[in-house]
C-alpha positions in Angstrom: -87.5 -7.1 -41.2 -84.0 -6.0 -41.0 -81.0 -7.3 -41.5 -80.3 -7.9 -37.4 -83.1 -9.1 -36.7 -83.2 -11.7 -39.5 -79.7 -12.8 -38.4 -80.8 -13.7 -35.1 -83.8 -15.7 -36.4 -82.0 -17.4 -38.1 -79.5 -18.3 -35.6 -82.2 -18.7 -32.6 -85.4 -19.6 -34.3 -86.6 -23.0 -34.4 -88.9 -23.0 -37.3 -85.7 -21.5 -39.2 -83.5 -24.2 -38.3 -85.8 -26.8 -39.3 -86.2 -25.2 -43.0 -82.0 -24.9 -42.6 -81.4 -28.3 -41.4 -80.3 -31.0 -44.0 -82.7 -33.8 -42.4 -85.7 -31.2 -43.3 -87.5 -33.6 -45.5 -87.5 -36.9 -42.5 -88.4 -34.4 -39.9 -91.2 -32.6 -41.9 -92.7 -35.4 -43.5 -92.7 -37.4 -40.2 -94.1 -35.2 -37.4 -96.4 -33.5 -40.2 -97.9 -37.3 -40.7 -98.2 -38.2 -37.0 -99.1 -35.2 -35.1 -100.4 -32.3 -37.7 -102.2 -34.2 -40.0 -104.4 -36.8 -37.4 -104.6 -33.7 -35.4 -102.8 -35.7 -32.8 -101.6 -33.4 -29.6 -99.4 -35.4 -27.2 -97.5 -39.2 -28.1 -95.9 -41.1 -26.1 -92.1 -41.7 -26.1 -92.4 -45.6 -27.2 -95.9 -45.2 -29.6 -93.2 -42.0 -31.5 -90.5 -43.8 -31.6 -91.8 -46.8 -32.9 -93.4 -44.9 -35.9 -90.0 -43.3 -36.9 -88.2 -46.4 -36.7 -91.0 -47.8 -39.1 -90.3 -44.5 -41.3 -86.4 -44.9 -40.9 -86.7 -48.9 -42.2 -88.5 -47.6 -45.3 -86.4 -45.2 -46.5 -83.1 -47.5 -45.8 -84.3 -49.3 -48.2 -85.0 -46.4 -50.9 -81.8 -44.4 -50.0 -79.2 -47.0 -48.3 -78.1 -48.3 -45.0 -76.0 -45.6 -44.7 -79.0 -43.1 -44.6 -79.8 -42.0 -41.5 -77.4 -43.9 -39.1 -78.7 -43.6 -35.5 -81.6 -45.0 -34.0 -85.4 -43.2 -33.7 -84.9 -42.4 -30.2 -81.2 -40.3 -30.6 -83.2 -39.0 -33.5 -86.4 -37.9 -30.6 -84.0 -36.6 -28.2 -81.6 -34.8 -30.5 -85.2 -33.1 -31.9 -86.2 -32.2 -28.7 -83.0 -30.4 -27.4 -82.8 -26.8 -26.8 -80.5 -26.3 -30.2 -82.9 -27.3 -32.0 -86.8 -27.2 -30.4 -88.8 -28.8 -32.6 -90.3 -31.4 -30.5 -91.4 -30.6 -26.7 -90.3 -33.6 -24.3 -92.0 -33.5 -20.9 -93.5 -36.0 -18.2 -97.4 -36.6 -17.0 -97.8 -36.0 -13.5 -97.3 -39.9 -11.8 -95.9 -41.8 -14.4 -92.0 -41.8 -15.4 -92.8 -42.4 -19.3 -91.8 -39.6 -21.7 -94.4 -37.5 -23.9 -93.7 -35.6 -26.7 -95.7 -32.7 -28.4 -95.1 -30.4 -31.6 -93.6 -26.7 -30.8 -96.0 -23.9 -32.4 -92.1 -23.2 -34.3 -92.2 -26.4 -35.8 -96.1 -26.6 -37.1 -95.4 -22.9 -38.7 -92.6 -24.4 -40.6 -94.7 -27.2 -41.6 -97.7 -25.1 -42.5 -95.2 -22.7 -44.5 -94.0 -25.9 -46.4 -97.7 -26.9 -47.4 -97.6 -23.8 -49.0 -95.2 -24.5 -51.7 -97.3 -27.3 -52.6 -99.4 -26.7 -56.3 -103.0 -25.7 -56.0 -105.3 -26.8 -58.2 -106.5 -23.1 -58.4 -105.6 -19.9 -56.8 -108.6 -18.5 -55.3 -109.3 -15.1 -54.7 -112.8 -13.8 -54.6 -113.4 -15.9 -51.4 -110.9 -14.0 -49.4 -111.7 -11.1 -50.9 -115.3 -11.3 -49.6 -114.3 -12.3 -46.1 -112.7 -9.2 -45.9 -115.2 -7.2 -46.8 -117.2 -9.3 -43.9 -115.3 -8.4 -41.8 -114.2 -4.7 -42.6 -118.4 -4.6 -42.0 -118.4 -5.9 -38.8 -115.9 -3.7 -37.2 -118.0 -0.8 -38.6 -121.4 -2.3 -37.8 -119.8 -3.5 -34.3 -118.1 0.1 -33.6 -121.0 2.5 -34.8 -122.1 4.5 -31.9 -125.1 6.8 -33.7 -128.2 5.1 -33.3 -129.1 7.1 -36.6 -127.0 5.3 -38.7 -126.9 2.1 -37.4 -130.6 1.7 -37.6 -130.2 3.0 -41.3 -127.5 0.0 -42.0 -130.2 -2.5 -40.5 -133.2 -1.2 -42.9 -131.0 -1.3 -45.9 -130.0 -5.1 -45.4 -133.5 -5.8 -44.4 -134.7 -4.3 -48.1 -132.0 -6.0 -49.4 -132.7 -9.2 -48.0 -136.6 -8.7 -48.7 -135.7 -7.9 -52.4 -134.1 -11.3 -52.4 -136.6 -13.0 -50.6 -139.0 -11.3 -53.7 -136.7 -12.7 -56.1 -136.1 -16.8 -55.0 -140.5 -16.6 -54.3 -140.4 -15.4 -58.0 -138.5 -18.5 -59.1 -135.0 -16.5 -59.4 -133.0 -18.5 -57.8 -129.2 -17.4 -57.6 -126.4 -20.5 -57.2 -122.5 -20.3 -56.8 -120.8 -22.6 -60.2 -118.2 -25.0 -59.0 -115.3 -22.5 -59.1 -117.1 -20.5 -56.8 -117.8 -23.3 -54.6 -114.2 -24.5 -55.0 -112.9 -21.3 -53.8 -114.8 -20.8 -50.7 -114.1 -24.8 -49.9 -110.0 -23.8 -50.1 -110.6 -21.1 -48.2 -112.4 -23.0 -45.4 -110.0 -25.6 -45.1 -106.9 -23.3 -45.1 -108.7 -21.3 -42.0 -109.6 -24.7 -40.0 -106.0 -25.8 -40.6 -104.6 -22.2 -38.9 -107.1 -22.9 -36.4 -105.9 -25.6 -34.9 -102.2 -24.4 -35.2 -103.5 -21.6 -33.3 -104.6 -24.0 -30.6 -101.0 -25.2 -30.1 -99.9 -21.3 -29.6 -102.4 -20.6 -27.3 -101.2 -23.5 -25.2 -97.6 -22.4 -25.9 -98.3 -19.3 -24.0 -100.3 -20.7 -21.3 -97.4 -23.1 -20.4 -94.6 -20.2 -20.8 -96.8 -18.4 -17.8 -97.2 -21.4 -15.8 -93.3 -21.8 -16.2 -92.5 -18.0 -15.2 -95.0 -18.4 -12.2 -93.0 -21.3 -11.3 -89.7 -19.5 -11.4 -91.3 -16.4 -9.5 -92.7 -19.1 -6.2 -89.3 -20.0 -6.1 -87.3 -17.0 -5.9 -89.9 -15.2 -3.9 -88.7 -13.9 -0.4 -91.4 -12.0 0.6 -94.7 -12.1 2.0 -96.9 -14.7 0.7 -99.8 -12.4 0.3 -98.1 -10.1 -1.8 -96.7 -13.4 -3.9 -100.1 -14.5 -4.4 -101.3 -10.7 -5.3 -98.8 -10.8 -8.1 -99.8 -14.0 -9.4 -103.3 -13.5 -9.4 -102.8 -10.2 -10.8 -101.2 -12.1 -13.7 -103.4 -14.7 -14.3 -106.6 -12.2 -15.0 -104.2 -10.2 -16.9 -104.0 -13.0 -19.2 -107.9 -14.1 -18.9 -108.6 -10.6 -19.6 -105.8 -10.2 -22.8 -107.0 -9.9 -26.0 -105.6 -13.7 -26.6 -107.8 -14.9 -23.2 -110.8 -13.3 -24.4 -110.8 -14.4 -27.4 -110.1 -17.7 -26.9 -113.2 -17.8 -24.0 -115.9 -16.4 -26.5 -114.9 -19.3 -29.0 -115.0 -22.2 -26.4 -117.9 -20.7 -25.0 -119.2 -20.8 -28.7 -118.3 -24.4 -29.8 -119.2 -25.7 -26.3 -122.9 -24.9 -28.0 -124.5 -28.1 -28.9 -126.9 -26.4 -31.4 -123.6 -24.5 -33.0 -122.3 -28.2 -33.3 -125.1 -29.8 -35.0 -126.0 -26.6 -37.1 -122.1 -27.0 -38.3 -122.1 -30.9 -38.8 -125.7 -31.0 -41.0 -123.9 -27.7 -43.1 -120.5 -30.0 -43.3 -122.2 -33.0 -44.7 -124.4 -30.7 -47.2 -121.1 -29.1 -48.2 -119.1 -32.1 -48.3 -121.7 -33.9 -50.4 -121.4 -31.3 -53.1 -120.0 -33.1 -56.7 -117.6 -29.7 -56.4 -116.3 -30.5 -53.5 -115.8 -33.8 -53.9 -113.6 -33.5 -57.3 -111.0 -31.6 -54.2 -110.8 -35.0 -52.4 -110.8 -33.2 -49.6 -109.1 -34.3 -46.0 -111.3 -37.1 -44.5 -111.1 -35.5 -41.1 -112.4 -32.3 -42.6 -115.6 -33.9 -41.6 -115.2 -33.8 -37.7 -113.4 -30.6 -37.9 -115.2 -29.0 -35.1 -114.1 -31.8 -32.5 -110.7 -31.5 -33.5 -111.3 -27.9 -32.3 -113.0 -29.3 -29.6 -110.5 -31.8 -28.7 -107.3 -29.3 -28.9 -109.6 -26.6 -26.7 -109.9 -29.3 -23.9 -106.2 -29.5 -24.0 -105.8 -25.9 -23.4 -108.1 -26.2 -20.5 -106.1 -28.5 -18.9 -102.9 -26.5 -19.3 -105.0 -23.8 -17.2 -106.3 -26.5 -15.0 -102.5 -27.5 -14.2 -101.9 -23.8 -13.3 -104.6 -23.5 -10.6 -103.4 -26.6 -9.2 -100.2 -25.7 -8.8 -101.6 -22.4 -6.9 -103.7 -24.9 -4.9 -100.8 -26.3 -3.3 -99.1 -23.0 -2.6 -102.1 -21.9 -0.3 -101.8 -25.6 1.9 -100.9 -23.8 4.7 -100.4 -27.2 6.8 -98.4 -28.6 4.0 -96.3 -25.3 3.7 -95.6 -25.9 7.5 -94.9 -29.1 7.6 -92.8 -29.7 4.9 -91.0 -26.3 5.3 -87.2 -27.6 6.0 -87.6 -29.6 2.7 -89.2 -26.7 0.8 -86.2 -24.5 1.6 -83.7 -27.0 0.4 -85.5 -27.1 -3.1 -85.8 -23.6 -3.0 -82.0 -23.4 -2.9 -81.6 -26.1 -5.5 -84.2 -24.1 -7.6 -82.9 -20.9 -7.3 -79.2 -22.3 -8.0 -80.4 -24.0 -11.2 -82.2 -20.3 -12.3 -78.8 -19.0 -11.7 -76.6 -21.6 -13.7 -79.4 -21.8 -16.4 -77.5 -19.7 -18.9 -73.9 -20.8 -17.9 -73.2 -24.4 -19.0 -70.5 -26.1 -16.9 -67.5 -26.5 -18.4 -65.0 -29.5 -18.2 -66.1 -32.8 -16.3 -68.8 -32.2 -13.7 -68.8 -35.9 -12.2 -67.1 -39.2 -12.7 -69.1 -42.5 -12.7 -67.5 -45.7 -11.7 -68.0 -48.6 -14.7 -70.9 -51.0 -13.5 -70.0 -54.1 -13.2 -72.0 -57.9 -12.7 -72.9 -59.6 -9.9 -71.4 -63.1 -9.7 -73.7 -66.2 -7.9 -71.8 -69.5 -8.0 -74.3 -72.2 -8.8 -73.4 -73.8 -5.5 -74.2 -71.0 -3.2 -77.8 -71.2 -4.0 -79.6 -72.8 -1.4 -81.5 -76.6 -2.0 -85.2 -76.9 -2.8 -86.7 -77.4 0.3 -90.7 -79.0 0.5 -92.9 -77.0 2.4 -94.9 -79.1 5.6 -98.4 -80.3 4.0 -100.9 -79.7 6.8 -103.0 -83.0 7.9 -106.2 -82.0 8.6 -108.3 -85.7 8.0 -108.2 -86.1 12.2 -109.8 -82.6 12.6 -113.4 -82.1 13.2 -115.6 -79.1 12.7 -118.4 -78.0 15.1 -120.9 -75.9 13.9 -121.9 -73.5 15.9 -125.3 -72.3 17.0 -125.2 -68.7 15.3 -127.8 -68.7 11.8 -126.1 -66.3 9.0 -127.9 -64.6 7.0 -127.4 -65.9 3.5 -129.9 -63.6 2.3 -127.6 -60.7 1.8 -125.6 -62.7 -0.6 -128.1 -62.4 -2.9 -128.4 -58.4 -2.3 -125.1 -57.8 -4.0 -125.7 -54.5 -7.0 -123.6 -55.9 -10.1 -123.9 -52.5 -12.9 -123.4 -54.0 -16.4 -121.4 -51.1 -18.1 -121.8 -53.1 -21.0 -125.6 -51.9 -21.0 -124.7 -48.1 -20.3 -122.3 -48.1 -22.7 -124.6 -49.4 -25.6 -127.6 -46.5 -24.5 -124.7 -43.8 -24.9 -124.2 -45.4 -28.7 -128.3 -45.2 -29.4 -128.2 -41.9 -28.3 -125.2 -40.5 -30.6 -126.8 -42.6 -32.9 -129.5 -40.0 -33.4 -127.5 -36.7 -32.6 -123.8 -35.7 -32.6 -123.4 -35.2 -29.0 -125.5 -35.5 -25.6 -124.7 -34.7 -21.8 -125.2 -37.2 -19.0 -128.0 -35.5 -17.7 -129.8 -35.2 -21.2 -129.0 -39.3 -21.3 -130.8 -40.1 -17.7 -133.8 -38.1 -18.6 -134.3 -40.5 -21.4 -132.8 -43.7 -19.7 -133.0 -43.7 -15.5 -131.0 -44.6 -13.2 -132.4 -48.4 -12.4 -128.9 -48.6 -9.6 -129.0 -45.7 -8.0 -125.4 -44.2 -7.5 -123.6 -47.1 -8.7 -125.0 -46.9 -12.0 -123.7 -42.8 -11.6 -120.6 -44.0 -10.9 -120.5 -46.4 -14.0 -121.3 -43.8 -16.1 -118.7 -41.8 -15.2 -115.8 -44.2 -15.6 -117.1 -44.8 -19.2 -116.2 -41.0 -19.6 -113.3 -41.0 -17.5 -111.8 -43.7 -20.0 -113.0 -41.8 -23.1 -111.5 -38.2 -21.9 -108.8 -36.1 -23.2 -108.8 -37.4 -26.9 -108.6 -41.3 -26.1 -112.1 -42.9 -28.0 -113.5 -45.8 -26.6 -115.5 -47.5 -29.1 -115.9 -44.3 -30.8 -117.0 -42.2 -28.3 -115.2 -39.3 -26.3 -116.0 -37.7 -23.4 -115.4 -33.8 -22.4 -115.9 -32.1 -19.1 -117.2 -28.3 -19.1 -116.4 -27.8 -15.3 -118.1 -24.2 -16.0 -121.4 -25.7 -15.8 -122.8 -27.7 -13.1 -125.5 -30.6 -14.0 -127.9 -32.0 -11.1 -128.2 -35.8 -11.5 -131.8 -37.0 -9.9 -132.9 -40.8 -9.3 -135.5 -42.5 -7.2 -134.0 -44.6 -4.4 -135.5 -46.3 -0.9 -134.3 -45.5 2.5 -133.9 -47.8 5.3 -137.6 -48.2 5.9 -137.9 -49.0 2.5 -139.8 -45.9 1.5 -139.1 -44.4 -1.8 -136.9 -41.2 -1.8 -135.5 -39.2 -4.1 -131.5 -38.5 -4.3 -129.9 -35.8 -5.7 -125.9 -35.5 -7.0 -124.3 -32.5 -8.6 -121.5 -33.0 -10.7 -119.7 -31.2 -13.5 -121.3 -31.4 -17.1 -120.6 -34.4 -19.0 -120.8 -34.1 -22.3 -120.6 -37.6 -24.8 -119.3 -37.3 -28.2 -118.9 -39.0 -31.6 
């Protein structure tokens, strides 16, 4: 915290700017109510833009026209810029429409702002017992004597027997509403950093893709030695203390009996008349698939990265398309090089466009196409028979039906897999059906619901899909696919 370093935060860091910048209060209010508080991770250019001119309107009309003169998407592009860095603008792989995302920068200065906000109460036992918890567990986790960690166990066992005595003796211990208050703030402050740690994570997954990126292109060397190094980096980073972490809590939430043990003790909470005096956040309810849904995007940001080390090991492709990958080498490596030097003075001149002039007269005439007579025609049938029989042998799956037995079955628990859905309701079409069921997840994957269902793929875990089907000789036979685990969703 000294005085250099402050002054180059200041300068250089975007969460600073923000707090610095005298359109703060739009930018804060506005991203914080589309993208922090709906727990929303990626918008489109036209669904963002859209919202803030909506946002821009109203406050014209509180503050002037003269408030906030330019238009929502000068105001996107001018957030997005390097100066500033509170918005990330990128493109989807196959389609030329812009997407924005909030910068970890911009959801600290956000969070930081919240702060500032009066709380009804300033709760500390509740923190101050979670630290305790956890100054425990590092002890209990880090005692090597078998002596004294057995001597630990038996006193909590005693303890937890003297308790058991005392709620069997009708002394039964409960927390008043202040303490209940307390530990309610203190949850929702810790789900909030939660998912702001979510966007970091993905932060730094992207800043390696990116610096893997530049390292394929100015690589002239062998390409083993290339793919050593990258390798070498990408367990470094699934072995960090950040990629550990992060794969014992995904391994952890991808438990379906954490989820439902964590939903039945959200509604039993929630339904306290403590809690409820807080008016807490309605999405504090389906907290954990917020987690859920902002861990699938981090997957994919890893998913991206193996995919683009995919194409590097195409030897055919690298062949092939070696004269091209040299020139965007060169352009690559050029752009690395100018990255930090802006151009100065005019770099290209455009000629003005101008209109293309059609004289009415120069179009051609309507001219009436040749109607075929066909009354002096006659058709012989020929002696072949068709088969009409096969018209009726057409397989026609009504997704309409699937899609109503997935809403039965989240009717009666929070989430199921595919596999634990055919075991209840077979496949009647064989792989068609399959195939059904797996567009209906397709469309309700990464964080888009359909109906109110999502859909998440653990490729970690492989599911076998069984159904009865008959062979040519119309003998019954049993088919087997294997397939990445789907997993439905409320």
């Amino acid at each position: 915290m000294d005085h250099a370093t402050l002054s180059t935060l200041r300068d250089r860091h975007p969460a600073w700017r923000l707090l610095a910048s005298p359109h703060a209060p739009l930018v804060a209010s506005f991203l914080h109510r589309v993208f922090v508080a709906p727990n929303m991770r990626v918008m489109s250019e036209a669904d963002l833009a859209e919202a803030l001119e909506d946002e821009l309107f109203a406050l014209r009309e509180q503050l002037g026209p003269e408030a906030y003169p330019k238009g929502a998407p000068d105001y996107l592009n001018d957030w997005a810029a390097p100066d500033k860095g509170w918005l990330r603008k990128f493109y989807k792989p196959g389609t030329d429409e812009a997407q924005f995302d909030l910068t970890p920068a911009t959801e600290k200065a956000i969070a930081w702002l919240l702060t500032l906000t009066e709380r009804p109460f300033v709760g500390t036992e509740s923190r101050l017992l979670t630290l305790f918890a956890l100054l425990e567990q590092i002890s209990a986790g880090t005692e090597a004597d078998p002596i004294k960690r057995v001597a630990d166990l038996r006193q909590k066992r005693d303890e937890l027997d003297a308790e058991i005595a005392r709620v069997l003796a009708g002394d039964v211990p409960l927390l008043d509403d202040t303490a209940v208050k307390d530990r309610f703030q203190q949850f929702q402050q810790l789900a909030r950093e939660l998912l702001a740690d979510f966007r970091e994570v993905e932060h730094n997954f992207r800043g390696l893709d990116r610096k893997v990126r530049e390292k394929i292109a100015l690589w002239e060397g062998a390409k083993g030695a290339l793919l050593d190094e990258i390798m070498g980096e990408r367990d470094a980073i699934g072995d960090s203390d950040q990629g550990r972490s992060f794969r014992a809590f995904w391994d952890f939430l991808m438990s379906s009996r954490r989820q439902e043990e964590l939903s039945a003790r959200l509604d039993q909470v929630l339904g306290l008349p403590a809690v409820a005096a807080l008016k807490p956040e309605p999405r504090t309810r389906r907290v954990h698939h917020d987690w859920l849904e902002a861990g699938e995007h981090t997957q994919r940001t890893v998913a991206q990265l193996s995919q683009q080390l995919r194409r590097f090991l195409d030897d055919r492709a690298f062949v092939e398309n070696r004269r091209i990958l040299d020139l965007l080498h060169g352009i690559e490596s050029k752009a690395l090089a100018l990255r930090e030097a802006t151009p100065s003075g005019t770099v290209m001149h455009i000629d003005a466009m101008g209109a293309d002039i059609e004289l009415p007269l120069e179009r051609p005439l309507f001219t009436p196409s040749v109607k075929p007579r066909l009354v002096e025609l006659a058709f012989v049938a020929g002696e072949d028979d068709i088969d009409t029989a096969r018209l009726f042998d057409q397989i026609v799956v009504d997704k309409a039906r699937l899609r109503s037995a997935v809403q039965c079955a989240l009717r009666r628990q929070p989430q199921i897999t595919l596999r634990e859905l055919l075991d209840v309701e077979p496949l009647h079409q064989g792989l068609a059906e399959l195939v059904a069921y797996l567009e209906l997840a397709h469309a309700g994957d990464g964080g888009d619901a359909l109906d109110g269902l999502r859909a998440v793929v653990d490729e970690a875990v492989e599911d076998p899909i069984r159904w009865q089907a008959r062979n040519t000789a119309g003998e019954a036979v049993m088919r087997e696919a294997r397939l990445p685990r789907v997993i439905f969703t409320r």
